[in-house]
N, C-alpha and C positions, 0 to 999 in steps of 0.2 A: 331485407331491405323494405318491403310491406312493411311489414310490422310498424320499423322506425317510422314508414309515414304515417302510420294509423295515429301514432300515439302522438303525432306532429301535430295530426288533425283534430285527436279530441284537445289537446290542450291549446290549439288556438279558439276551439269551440268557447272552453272551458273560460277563457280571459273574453271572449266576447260578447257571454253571458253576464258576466260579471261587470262588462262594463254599461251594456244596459238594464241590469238592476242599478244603478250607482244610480244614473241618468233616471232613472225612476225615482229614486228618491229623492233628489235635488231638486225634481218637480212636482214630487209633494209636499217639499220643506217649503218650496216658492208662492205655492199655492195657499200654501198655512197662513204665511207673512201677510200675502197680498189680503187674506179673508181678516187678521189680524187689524191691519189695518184699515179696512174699509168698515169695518164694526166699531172703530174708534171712529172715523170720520161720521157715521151716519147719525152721531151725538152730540158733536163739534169737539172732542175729545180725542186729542191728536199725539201720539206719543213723539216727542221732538228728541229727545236722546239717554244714552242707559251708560251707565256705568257698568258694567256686570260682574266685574274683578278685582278686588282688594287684593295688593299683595301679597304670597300665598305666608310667610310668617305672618304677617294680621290675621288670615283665615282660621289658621292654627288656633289661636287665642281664643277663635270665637265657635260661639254654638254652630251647628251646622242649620238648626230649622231658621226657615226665614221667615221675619217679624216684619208684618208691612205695618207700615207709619204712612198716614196721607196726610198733607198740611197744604195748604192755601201759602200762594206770595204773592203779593202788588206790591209795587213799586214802593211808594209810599212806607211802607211798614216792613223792606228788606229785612233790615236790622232785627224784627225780631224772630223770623222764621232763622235767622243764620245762629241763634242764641240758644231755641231751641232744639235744632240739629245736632249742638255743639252741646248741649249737657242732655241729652237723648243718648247720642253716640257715644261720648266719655265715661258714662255710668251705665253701661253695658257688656257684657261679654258676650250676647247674641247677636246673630245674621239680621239686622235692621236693613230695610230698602226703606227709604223716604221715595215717595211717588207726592212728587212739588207738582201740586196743580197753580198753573200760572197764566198770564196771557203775555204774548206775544211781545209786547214792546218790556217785558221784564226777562225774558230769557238770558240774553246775552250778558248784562250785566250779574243775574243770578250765579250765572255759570261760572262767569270771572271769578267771585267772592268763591265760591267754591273749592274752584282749582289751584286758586292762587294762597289759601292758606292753611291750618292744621286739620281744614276739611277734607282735603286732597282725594284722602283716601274711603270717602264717603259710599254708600253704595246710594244712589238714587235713578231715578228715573225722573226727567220732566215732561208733565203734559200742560201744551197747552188748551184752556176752557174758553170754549167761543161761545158767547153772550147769546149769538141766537136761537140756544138750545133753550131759551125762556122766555122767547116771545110768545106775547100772550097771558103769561104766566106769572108777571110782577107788575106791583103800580109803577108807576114813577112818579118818583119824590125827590124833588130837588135838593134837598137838604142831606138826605144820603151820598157821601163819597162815591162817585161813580166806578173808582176804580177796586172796590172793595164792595160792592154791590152784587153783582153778576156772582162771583167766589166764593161770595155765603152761600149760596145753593150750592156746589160741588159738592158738598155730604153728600147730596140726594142722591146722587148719580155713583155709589162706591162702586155695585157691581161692575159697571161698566167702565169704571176707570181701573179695577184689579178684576179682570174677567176668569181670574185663574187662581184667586185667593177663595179661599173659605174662609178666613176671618180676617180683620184690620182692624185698628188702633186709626183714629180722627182726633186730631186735635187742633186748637187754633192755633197761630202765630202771636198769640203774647204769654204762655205757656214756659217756665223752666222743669227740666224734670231733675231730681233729686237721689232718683233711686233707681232700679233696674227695670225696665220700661218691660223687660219680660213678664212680670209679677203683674202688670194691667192686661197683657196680653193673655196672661193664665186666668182672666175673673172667668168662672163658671155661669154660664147663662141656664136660664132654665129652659125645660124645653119649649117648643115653641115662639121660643122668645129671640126676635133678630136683633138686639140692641140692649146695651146695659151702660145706663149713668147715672149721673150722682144726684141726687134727690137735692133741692133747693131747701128742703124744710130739713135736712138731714143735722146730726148734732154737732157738727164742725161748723155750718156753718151761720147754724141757726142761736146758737150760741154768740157770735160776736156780731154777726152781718145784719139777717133780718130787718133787728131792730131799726127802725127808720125808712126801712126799704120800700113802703107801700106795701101793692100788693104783687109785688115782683116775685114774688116767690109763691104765687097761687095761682089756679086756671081764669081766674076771673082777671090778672093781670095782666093777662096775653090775649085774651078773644074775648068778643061783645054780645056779652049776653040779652042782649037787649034786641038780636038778632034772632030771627024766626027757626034759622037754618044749623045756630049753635045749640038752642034748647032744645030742638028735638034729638041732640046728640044724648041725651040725658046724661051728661056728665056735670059732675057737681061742681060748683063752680070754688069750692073750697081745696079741689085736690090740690095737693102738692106739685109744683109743676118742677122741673129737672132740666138741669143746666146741657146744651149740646155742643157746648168747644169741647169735650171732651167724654169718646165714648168708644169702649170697644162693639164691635158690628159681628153677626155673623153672617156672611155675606150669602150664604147656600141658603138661608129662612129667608133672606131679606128677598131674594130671588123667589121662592114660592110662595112669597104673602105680597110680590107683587107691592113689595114700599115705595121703588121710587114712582111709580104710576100713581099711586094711596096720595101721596104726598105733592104732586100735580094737579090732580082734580080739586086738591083744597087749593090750592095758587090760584088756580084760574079762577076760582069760584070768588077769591075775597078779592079780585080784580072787578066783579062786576056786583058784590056785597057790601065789601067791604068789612070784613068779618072778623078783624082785628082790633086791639084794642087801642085808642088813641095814643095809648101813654108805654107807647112802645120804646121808642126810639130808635136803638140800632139793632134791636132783637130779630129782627122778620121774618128771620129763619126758625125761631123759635115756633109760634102758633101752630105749621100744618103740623110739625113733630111731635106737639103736645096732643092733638087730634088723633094719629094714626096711631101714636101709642099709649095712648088713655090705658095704664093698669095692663100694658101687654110689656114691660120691658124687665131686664133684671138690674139687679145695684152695684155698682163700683165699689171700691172703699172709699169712703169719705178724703182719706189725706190722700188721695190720686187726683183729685179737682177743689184743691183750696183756694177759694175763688174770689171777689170783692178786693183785691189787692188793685184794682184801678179805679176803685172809687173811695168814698170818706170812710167807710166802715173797714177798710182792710187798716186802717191806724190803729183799730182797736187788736189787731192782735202782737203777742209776746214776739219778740226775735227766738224764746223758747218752742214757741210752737211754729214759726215758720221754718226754724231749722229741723223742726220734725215730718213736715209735709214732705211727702213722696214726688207730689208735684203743686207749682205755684200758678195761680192762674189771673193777670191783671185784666177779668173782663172788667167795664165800665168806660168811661168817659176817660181815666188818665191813663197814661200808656207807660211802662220803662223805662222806653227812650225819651221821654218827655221831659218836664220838668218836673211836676208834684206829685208823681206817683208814691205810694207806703215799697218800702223796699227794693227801690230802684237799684242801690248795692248790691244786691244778692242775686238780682237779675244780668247785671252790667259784668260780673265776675265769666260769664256766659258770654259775654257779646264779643266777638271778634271784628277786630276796625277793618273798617273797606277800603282791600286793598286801590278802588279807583276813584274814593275822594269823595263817593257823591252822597252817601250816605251818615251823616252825624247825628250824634247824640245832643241834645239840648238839658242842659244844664243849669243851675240856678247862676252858678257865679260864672259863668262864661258863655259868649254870645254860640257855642261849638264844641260839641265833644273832638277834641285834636288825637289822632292815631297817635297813642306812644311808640 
């Protein structure tokens, strides 16, 4: 009769050990979250909700390593972060997370468009980017979209919006991809090197764009030489300077070279220099990036950022070579969604209608793109 209680005794021991190791660990998973969280808050960088689970036949299909993609959405320009989501993820067989940096009055609607059509099954994260993580740190210029302003910084901040990535894929919101978004993900960097994109002088694009462009395609087109503070940089003002909607990062250098801090002290400085060149336009994000990586970065391929398709020189090229670009890029003045963009076609094939009405395409022969 001992006995039986001995062994009553160790196995109610046994279950009551066991249930405060559990209770141990659920308050260090709580404790993770909450530091999780408060390391997102302390950058105004606020994780708002995750997706985590494709249906498990989807999983199947897909690679198991996970490829982060970061993309900017404002309001204004829905349409074309949902276009490039939708030929990112369809010419894929890899573990893609989209981490949508957004703000606050575009969540809900984002989310609809998501849920409600062949996105469904998307893996994303959305964060929202609070604007006062850049006071201090930008002019202001009236003439710049306000809601598309604050967004063009989120590059800066990779590490700390993927605090758990060693590498990501950035791209903008007028971007289609064409090909297996794993293949940008695999560009080899060199060492040292936290950042690899596509050279502006490069032979895709210097071949049909350039011509005409100014000097948009060299460091004298983006910073003012004529500044005390840029010539002591001793950089030649003839380098080739390198397009940033689109670039794979490594985010483990980018962290011990200390970029987004690199990339701050030049903001703040051309707020009270003004160290930019006038004939910027909507570049702004361009300049510190040309700075911090003067001849430290490695190279894309060419047909991952074919670019000039939202201005006059993307007319100049073939439907043969745009059907051969890996990815299409309409930076410039005209948009896809727009009216006079060069291959709005090719783009539109990409764009799925919103399912709540508020978002149309503009068209030449009709006052609305109408949801078919």
């Amino acid at each position: 009769m001992t006995f039986r209680k001995v062994n009553i005794f160790i196995l109610a021991l046994a279950v009551v050990i066991f249930l405060l190791v559990l209770h141990h660990n659920f308050l260090g998973l709580s404790d993770f979250l909450k530091r999780e969280l408060s390391d997102s808050d302390a950058l105004g960088l606020q994780p708002i909700d995750f997706i985590p689970e494709a249906p498990q036949k989807l999983i199947e299909k897909r690679n198991e390593k996970e490829i982060p993609v970061v993309i900017t959405a404002s309001e204004d320009r829905l349409g074309g972060i949902i276009a490039a989501i939708n030929s990112i993820y369809h010419n894929t067989k890899s573990n893609v997370v989209f981490h949508i940096i957004t703000q606050n009055n575009t969540v809900d609607h984002l989310r609809s468009w998501l849920s409600n059509t062949v996105l469904k099954n998307v893996k994303y994260q959305i964060i929202d980017f609070d604007p006062r993580v850049l006071e201090g740190k930008m002019r202001v210029d009236s003439e710049q979209t306000d809601s598309i302003k604050p967004l063009t910084f989120a590059r800066f901040y990779l590490p700390n919006l993927l605090p758990y990535s060693e590498k990501a894929i950035y791209v903008d919101d007028d971007v289609i991809v064409q090909d297996d978004i794993f293949e940008l993900y695999n560009t080899p960097l060199k060492p040292g090197h936290a950042a690899a994109f596509s050279d502006d002088c490069d032979s895709t694009t210097n071949k049909f764009a350039v011509r005409g462009a100014g000097n948009q395609y060299n460091y004298i087109g983006f910073l003012d030489y004529k500044k005390e503070t840029i010539r002591k940089l001793a950089m030649k003002a003839s380098t080739c300077s390198f397009n940033p909607g689109v670039f794979v990062a490594n985010l483990t250098e980018w962290k011990l070279k200390n970029i987004t801090n690199q990339l701050e002290k030049w903001m703040k400085l051309n707020v009270v220099e003004e160290l930019y060149s006038k004939t910027l336009a909507d570049n702004v994000a361009t300049p510190p990036l040309l700075i911090v990586f003067y001849k430290q970065y490695s190279n894309i391929d060419p047909l991952w950022n074919v670019r000039h398709l939202g201005s006059s020189a993307g007319k100049r090229y073939s439907p043969q070579f745009v059907k051969a670009a890996k990815l299409l890029h309409w930076n410039g003045h005209f948009k896809p969604w727009g009216r006079t963009a060069s291959y709005s076609d090719v783009w539109e094939k990409w764009y799925i209608p919103d399912p709540t009405g508020k978002f149309n395409l503009i068209r030449r022969h009709s006052e609305a793109y109408k949801a078919k």
